[in-house]
Biopython code that builds the backbone (N, CA, C, O; Angstrom):
import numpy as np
from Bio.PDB.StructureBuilder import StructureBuilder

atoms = [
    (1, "UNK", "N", (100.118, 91.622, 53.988)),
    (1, "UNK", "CA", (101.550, 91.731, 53.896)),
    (1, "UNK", "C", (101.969, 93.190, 53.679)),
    (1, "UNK", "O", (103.040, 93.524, 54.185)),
    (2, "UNK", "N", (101.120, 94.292, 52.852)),
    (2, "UNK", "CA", (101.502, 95.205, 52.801)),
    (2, "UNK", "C", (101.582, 96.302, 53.888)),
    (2, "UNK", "O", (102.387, 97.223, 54.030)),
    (3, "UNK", "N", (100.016, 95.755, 54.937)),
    (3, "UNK", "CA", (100.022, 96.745, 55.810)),
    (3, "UNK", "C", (101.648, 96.166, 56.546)),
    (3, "UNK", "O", (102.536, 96.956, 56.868)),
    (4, "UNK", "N", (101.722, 95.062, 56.657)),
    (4, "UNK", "CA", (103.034, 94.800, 57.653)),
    (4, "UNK", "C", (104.075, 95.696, 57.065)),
    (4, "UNK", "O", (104.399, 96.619, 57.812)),
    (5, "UNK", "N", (104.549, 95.659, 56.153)),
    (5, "UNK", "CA", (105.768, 96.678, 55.295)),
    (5, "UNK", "C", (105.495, 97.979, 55.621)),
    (5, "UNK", "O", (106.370, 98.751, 55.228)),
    (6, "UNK", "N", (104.561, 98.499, 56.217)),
    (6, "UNK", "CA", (104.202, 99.841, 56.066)),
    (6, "UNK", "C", (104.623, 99.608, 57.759)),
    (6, "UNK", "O", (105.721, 100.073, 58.065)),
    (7, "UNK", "N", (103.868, 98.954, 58.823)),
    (7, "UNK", "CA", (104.523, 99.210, 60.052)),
    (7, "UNK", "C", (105.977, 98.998, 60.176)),
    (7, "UNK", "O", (106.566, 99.340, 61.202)),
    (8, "UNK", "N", (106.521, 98.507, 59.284)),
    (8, "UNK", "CA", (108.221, 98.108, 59.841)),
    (8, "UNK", "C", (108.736, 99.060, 59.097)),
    (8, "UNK", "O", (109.639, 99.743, 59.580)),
    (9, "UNK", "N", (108.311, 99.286, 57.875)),
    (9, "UNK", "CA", (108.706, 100.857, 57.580)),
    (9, "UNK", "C", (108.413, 102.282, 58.717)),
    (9, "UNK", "O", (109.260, 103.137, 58.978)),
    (10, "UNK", "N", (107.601, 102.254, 59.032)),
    (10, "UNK", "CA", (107.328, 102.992, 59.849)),
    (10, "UNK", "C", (108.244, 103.048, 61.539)),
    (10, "UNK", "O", (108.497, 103.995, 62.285)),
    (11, "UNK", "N", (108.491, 101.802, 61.619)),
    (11, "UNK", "CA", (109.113, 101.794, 62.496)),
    (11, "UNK", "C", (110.950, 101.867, 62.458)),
    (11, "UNK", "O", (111.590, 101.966, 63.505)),
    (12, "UNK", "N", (111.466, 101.814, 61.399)),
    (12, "UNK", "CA", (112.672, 101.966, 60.651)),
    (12, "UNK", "C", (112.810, 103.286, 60.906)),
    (12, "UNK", "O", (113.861, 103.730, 61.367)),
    (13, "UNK", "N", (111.861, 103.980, 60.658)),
    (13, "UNK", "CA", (111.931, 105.614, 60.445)),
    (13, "UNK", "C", (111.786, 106.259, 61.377)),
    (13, "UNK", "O", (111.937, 107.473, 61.240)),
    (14, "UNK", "N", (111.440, 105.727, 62.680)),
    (14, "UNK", "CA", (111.217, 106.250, 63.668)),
    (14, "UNK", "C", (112.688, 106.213, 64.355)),
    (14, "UNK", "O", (113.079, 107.142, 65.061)),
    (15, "UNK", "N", (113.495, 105.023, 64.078)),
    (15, "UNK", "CA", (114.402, 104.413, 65.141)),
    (15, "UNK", "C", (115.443, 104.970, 64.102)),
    (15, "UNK", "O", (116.542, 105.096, 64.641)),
    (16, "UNK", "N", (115.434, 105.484, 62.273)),
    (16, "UNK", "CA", (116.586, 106.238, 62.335)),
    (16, "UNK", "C", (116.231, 107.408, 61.627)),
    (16, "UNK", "O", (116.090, 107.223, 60.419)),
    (17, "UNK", "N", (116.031, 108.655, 62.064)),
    (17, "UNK", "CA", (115.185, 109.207, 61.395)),
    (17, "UNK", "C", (116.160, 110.245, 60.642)),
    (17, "UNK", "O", (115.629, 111.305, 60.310)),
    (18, "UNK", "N", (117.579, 110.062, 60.320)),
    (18, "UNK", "CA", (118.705, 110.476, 59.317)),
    (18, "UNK", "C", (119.906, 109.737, 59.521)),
    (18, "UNK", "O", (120.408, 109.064, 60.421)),
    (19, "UNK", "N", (120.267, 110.206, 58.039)),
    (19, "UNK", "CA", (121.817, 109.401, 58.561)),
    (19, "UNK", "C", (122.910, 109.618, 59.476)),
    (19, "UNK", "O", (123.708, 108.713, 59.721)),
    (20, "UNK", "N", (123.009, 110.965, 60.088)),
    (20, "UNK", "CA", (123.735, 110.879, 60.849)),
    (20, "UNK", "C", (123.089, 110.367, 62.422)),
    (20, "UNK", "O", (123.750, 110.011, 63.398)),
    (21, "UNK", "N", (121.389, 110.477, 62.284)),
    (21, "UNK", "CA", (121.002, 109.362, 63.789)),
    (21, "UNK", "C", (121.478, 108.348, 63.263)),
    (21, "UNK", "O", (121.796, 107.687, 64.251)),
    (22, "UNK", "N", (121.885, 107.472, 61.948)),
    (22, "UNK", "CA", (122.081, 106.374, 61.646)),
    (22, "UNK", "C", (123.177, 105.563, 62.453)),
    (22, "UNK", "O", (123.196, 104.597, 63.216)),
    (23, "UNK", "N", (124.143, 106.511, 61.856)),
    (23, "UNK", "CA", (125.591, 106.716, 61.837)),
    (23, "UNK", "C", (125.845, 106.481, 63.488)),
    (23, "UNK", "O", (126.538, 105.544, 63.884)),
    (24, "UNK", "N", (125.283, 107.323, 64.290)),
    (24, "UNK", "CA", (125.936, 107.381, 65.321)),
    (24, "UNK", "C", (125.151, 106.199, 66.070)),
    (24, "UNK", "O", (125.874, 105.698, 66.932)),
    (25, "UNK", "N", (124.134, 105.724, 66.008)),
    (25, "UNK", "CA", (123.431, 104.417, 66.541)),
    (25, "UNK", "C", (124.385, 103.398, 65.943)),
    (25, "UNK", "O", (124.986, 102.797, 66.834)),
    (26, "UNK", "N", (124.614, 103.132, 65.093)),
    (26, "UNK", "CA", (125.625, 101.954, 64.447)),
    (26, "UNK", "C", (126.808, 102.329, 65.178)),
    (26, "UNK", "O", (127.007, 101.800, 66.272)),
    (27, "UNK", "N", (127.645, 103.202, 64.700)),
    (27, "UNK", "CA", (128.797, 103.286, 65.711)),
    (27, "UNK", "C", (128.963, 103.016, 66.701)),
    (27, "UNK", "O", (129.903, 102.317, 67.078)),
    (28, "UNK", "N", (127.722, 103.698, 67.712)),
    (28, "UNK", "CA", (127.809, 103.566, 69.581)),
    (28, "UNK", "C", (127.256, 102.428, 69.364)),
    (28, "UNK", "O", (127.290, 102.199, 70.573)),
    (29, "UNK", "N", (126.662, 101.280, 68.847)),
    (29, "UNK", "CA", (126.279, 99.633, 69.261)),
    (29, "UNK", "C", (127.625, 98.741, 68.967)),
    (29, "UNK", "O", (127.705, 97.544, 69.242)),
    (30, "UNK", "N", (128.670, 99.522, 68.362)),
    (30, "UNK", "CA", (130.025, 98.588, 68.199)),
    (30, "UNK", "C", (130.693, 98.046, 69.660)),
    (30, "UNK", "O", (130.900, 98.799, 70.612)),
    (31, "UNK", "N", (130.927, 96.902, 69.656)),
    (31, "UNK", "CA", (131.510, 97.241, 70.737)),
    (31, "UNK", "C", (133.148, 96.927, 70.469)),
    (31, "UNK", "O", (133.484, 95.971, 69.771)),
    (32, "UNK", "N", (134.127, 97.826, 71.094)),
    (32, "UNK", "CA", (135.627, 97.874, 70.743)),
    (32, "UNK", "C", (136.318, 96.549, 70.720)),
    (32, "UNK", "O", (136.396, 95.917, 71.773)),
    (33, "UNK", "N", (137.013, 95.893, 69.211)),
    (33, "UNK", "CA", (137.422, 95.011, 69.232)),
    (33, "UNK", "C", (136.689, 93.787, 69.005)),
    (33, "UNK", "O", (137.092, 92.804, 68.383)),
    (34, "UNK", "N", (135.152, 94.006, 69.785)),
    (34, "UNK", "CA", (134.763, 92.994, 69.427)),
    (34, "UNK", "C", (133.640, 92.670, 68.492)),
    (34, "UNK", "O", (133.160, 91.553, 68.299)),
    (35, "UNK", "N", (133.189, 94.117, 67.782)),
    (35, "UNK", "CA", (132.281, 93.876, 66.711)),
    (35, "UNK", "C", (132.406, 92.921, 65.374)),
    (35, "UNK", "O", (133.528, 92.418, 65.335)),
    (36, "UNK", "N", (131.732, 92.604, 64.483)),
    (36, "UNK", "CA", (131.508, 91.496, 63.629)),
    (36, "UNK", "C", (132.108, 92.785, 62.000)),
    (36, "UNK", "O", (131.997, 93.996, 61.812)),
    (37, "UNK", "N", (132.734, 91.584, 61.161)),
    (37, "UNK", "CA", (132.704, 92.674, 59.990)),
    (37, "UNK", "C", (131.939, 93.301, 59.370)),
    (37, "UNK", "O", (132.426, 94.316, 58.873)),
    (38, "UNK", "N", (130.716, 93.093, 59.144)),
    (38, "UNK", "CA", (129.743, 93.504, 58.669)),
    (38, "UNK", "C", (129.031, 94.577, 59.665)),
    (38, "UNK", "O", (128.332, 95.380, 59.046)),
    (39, "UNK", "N", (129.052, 94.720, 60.746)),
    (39, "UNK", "CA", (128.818, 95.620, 61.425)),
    (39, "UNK", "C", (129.464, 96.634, 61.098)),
    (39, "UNK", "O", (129.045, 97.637, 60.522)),
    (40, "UNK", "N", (130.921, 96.305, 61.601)),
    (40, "UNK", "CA", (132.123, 97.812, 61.104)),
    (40, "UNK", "C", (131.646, 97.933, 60.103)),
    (40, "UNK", "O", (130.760, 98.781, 60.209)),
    (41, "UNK", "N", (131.727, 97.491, 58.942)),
    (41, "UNK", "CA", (131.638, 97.940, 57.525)),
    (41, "UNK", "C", (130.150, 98.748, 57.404)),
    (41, "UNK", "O", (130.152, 99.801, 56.767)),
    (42, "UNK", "N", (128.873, 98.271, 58.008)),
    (42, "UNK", "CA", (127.485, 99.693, 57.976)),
    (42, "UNK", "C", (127.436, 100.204, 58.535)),
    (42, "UNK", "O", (126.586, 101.088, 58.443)),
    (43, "UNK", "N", (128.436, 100.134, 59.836)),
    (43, "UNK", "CA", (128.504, 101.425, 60.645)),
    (43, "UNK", "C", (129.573, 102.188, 59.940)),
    (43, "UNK", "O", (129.565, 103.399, 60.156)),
    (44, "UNK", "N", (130.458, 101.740, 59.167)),
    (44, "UNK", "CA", (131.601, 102.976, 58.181)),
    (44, "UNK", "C", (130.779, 103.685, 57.212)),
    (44, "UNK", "O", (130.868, 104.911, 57.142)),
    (45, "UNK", "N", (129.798, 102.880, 56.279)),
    (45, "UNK", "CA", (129.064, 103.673, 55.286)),
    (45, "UNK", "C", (128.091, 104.207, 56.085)),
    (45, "UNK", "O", (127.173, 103.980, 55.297)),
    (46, "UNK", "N", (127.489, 104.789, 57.108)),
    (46, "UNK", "CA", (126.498, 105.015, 57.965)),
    (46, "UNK", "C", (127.367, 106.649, 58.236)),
    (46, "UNK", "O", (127.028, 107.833, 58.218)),
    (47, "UNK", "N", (128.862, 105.739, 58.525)),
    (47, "UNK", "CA", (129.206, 107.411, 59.231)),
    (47, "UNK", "C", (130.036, 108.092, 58.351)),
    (47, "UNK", "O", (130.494, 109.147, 58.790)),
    (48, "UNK", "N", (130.381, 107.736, 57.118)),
    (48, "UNK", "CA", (130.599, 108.304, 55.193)),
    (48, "UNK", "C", (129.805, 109.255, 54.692)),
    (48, "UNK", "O", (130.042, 110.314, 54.110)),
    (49, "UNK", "N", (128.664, 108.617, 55.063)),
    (49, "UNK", "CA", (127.250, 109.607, 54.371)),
    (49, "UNK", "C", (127.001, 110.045, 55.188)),
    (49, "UNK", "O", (125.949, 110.650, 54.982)),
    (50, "UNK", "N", (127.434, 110.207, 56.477)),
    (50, "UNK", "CA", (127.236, 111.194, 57.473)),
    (50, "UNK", "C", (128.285, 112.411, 57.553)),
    (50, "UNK", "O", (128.131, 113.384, 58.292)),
    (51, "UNK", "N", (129.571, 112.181, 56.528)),
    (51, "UNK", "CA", (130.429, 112.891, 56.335)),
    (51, "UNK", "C", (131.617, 112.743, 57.616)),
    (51, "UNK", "O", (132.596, 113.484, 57.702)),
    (52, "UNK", "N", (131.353, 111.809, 58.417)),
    (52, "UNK", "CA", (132.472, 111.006, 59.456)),
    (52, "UNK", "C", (133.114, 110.229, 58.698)),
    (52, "UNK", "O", (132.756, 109.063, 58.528)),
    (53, "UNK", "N", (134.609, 110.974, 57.882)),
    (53, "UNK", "CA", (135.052, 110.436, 57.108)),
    (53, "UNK", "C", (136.614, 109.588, 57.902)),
    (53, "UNK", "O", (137.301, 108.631, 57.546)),
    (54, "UNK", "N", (136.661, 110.461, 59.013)),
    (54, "UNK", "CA", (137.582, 109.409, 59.485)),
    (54, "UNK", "C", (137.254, 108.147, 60.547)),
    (54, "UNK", "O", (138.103, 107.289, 60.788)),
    (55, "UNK", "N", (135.672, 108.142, 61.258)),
    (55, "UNK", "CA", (135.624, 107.137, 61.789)),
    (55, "UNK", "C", (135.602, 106.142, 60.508)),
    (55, "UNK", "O", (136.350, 105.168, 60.417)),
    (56, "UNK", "N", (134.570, 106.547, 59.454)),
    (56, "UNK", "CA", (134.569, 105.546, 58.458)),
    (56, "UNK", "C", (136.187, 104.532, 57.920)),
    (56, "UNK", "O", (136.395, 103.334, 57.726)),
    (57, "UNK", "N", (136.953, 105.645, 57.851)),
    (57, "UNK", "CA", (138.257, 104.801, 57.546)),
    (57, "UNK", "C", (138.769, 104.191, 58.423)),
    (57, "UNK", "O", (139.657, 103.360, 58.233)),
    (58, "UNK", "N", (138.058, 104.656, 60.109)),
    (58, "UNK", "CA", (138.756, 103.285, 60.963)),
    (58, "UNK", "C", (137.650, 102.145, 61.102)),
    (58, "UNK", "O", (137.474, 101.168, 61.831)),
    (59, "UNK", "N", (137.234, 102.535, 60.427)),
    (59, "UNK", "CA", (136.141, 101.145, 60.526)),
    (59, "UNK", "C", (136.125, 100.440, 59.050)),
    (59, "UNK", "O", (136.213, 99.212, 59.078)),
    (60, "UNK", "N", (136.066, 100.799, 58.303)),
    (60, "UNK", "CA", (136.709, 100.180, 56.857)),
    (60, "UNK", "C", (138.048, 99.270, 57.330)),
    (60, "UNK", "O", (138.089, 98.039, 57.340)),
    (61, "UNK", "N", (139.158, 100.213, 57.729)),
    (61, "UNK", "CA", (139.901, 99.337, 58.249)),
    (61, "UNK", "C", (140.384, 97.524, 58.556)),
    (61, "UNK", "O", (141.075, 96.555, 58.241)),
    (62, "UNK", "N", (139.085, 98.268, 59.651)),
    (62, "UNK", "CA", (139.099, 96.690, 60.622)),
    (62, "UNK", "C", (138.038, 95.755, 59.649)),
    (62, "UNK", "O", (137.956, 94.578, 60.000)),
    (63, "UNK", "N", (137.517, 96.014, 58.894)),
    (63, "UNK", "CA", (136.555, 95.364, 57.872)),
    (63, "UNK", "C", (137.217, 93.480, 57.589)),
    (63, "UNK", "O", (138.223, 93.303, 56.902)),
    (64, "UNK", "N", (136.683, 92.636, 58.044)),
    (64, "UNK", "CA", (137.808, 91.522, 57.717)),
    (64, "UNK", "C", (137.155, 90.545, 56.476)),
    (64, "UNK", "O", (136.015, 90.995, 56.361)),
    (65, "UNK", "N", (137.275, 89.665, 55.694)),
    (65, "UNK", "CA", (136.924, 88.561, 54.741)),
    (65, "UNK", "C", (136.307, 89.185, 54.088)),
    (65, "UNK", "O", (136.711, 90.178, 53.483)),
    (66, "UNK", "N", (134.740, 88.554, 54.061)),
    (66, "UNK", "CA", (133.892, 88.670, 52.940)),
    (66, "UNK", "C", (133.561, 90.595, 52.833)),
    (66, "UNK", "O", (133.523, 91.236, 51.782)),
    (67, "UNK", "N", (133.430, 90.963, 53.765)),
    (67, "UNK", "CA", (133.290, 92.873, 53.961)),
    (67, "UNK", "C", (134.872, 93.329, 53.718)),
    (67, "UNK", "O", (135.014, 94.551, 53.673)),
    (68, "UNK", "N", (135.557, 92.884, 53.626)),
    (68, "UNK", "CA", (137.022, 93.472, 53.621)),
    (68, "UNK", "C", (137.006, 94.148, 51.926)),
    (68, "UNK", "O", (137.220, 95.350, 51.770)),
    (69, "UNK", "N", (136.703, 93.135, 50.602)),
    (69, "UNK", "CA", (136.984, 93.810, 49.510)),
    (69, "UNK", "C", (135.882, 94.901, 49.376)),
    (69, "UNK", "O", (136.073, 95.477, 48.305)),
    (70, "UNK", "N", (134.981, 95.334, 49.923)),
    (70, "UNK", "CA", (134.495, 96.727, 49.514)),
    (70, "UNK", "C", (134.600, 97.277, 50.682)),
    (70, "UNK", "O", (134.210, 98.407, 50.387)),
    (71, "UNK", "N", (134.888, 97.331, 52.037)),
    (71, "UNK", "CA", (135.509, 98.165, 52.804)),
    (71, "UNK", "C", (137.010, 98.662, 51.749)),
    (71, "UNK", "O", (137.326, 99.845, 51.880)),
    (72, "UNK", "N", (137.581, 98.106, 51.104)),
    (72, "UNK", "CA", (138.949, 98.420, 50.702)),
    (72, "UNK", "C", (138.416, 99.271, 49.074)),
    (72, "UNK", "O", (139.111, 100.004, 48.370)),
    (73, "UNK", "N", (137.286, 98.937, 48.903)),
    (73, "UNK", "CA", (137.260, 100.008, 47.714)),
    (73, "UNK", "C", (136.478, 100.938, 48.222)),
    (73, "UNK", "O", (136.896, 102.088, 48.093)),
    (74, "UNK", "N", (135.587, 100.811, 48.698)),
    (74, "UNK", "CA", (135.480, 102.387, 49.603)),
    (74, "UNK", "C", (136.506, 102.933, 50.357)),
    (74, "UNK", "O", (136.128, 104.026, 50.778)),
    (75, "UNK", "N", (137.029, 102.812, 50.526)),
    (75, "UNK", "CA", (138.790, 103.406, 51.365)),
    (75, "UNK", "C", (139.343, 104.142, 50.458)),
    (75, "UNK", "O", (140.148, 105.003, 50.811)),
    (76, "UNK", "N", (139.003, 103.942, 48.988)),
    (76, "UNK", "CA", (139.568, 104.508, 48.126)),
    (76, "UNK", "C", (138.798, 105.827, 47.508)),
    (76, "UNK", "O", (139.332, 106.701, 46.825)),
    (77, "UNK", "N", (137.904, 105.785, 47.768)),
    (77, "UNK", "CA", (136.662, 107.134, 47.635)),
    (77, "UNK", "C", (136.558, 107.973, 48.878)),
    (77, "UNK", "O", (135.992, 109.065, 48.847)),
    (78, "UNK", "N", (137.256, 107.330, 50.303)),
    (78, "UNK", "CA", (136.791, 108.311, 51.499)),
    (78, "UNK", "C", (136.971, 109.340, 51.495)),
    (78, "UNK", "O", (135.994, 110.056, 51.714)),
    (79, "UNK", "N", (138.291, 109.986, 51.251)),
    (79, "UNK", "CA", (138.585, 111.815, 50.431)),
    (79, "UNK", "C", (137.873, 112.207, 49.236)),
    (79, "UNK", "O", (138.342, 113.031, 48.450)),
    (80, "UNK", "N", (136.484, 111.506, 49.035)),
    (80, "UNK", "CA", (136.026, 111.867, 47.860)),
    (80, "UNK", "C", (134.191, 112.133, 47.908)),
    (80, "UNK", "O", (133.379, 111.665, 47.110)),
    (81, "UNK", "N", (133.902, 113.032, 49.112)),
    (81, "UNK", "CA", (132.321, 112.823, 49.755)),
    (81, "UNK", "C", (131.638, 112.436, 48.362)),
    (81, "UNK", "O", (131.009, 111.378, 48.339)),
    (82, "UNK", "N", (131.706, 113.153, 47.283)),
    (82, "UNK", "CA", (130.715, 112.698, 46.429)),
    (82, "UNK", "C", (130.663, 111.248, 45.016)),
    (82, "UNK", "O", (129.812, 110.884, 44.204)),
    (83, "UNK", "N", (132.343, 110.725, 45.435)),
    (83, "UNK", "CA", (132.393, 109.646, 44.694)),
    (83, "UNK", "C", (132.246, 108.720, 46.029)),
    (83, "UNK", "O", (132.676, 107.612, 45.705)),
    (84, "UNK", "N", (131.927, 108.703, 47.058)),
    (84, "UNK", "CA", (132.110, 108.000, 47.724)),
    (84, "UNK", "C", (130.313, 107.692, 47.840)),
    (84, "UNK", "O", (129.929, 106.546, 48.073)),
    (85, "UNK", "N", (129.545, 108.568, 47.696)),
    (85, "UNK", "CA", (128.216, 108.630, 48.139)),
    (85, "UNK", "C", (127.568, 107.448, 46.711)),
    (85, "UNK", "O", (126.933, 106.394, 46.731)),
    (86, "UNK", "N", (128.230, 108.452, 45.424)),
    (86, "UNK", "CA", (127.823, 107.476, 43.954)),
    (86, "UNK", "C", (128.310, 106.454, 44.614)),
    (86, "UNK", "O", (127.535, 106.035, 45.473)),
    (87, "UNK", "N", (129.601, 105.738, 44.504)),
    (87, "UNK", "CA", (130.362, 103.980, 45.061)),
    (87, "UNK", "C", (128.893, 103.659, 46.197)),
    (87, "UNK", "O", (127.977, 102.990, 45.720)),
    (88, "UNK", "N", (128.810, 103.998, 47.165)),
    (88, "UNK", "CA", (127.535, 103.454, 47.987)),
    (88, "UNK", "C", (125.872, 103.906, 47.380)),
    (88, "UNK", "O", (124.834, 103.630, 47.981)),
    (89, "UNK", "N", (125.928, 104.424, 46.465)),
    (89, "UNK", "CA", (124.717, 104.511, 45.514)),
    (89, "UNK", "C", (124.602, 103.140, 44.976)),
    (89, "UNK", "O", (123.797, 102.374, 45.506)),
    (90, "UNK", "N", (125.419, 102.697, 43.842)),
    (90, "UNK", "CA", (125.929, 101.441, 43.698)),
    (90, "UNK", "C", (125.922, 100.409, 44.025)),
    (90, "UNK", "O", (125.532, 99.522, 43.266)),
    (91, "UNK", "N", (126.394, 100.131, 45.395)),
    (91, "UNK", "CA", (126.388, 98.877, 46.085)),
    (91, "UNK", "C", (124.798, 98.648, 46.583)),
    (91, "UNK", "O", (124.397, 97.508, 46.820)),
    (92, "UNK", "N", (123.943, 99.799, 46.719)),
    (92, "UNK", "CA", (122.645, 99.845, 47.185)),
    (92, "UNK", "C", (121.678, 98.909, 46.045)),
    (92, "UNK", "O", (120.985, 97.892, 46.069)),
    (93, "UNK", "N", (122.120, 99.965, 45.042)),
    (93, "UNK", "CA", (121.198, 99.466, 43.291)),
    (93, "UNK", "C", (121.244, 98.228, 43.178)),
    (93, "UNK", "O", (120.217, 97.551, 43.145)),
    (94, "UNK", "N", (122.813, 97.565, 43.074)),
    (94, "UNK", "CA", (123.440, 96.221, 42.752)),
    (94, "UNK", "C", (122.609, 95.291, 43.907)),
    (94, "UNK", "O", (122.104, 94.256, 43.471)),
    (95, "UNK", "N", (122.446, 95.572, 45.263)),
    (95, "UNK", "CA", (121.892, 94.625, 45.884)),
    (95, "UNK", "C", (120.352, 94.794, 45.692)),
    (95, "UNK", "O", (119.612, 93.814, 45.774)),
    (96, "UNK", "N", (119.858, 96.104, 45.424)),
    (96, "UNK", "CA", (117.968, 95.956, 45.368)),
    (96, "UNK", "C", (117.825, 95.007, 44.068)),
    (96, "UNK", "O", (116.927, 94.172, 43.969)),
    (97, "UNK", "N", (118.899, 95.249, 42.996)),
    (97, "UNK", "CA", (118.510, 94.201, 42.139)),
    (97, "UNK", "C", (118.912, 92.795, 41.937)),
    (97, "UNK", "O", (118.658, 92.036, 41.002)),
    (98, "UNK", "N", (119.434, 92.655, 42.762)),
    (98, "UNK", "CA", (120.061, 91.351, 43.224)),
    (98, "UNK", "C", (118.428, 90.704, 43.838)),
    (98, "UNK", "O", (117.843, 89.869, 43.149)),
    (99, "UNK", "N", (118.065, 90.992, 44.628)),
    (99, "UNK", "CA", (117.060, 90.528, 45.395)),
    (99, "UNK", "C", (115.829, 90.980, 44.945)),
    (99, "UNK", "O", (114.870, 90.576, 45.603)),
    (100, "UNK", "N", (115.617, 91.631, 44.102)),
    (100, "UNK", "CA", (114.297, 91.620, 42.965)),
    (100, "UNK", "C", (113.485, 93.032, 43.338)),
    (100, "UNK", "O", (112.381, 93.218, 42.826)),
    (101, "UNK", "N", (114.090, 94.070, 44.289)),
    (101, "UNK", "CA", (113.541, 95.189, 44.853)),
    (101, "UNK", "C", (113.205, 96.537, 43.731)),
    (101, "UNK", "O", (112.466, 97.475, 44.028)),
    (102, "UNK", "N", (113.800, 96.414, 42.628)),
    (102, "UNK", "CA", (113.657, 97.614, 42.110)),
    (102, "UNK", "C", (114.270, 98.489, 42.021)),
    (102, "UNK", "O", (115.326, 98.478, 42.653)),
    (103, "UNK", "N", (113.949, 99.627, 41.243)),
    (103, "UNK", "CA", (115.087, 100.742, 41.854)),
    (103, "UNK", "C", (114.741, 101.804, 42.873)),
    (103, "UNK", "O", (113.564, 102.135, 43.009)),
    (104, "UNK", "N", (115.540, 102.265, 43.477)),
    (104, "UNK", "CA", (115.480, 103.222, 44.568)),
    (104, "UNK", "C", (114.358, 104.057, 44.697)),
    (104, "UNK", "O", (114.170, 104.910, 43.830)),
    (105, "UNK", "N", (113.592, 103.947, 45.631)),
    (105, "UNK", "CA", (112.887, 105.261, 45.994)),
    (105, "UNK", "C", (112.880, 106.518, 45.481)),
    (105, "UNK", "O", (113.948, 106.931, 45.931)),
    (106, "UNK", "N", (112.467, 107.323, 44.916)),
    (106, "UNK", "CA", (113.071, 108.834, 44.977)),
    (106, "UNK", "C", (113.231, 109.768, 46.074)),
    (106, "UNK", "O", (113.842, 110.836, 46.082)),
    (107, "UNK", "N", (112.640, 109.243, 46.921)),
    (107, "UNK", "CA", (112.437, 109.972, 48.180)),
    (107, "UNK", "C", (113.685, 109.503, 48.847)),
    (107, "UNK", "O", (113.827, 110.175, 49.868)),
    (108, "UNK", "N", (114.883, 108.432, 48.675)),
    (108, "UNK", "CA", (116.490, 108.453, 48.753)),
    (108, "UNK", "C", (117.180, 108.693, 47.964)),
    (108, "UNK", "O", (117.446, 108.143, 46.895)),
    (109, "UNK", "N", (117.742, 110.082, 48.742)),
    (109, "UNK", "CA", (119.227, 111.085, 48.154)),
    (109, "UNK", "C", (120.424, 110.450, 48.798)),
    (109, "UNK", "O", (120.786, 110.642, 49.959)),
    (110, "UNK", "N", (121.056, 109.592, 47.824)),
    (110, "UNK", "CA", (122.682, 109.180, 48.180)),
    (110, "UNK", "C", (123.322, 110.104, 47.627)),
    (110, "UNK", "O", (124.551, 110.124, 47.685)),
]
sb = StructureBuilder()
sb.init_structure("model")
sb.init_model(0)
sb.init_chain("A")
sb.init_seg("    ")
for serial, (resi, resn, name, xyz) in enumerate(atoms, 1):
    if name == "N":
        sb.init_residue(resn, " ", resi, " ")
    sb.init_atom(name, np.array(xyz, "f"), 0.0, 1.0, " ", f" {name:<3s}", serial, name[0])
structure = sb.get_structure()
């Protein structure tokens, strides 16, 4: 099981090898109008921490239901690169420990 984690890690890293390759792979797979909320919403924090602070707010935006209340509190940090990076520091922590992961890597700088 571990070697498997190590190839899909490996292969994660190949296919984004920063956030702004992140950013702009999430963005360009949207397609206009008809992407899913949860898409908009990691392609907005994708292109946030990429410092694409206004695609992020049109994609926060369109964020609908269950992605809508933290698309709408990140909306509120987007003029704010470094409270905005802590707020998605946050939502990262809250879910690794939600699901029993631990804490962050050190080798990830939010």
């Amino acid at each position: 099981m571990a070697k498997k984690a190590v190839e899909i890690d490996r292969v994660h890293r190949s296919m984004f090898p920063s956030v702004q390759a992140t950013a702009t792979i999430l963005v360009n797979e949207l397609q206009p109008g008809a992407y899913g909320e949860w898409a908009a919403f990691h392609a907005g924090v994708a292109a946030g921490l990429a410092g694409d602070f206004e695609t992020a707010r049109q994609l926060f935006e369109s964020a609908q239901r269950h992605a809508a209340s933290q698309a709408q509190l990140l909306l509120g940090y987007i003029d704010d690169p470094i409270a905005f990076r802590s707020r998605v520091r946050g939502f990262i922590v809250a879910e690794r420990a939600y699901y029993g992961l631990g804490a962050l890597p050190a080798a990830i700088a939010i």
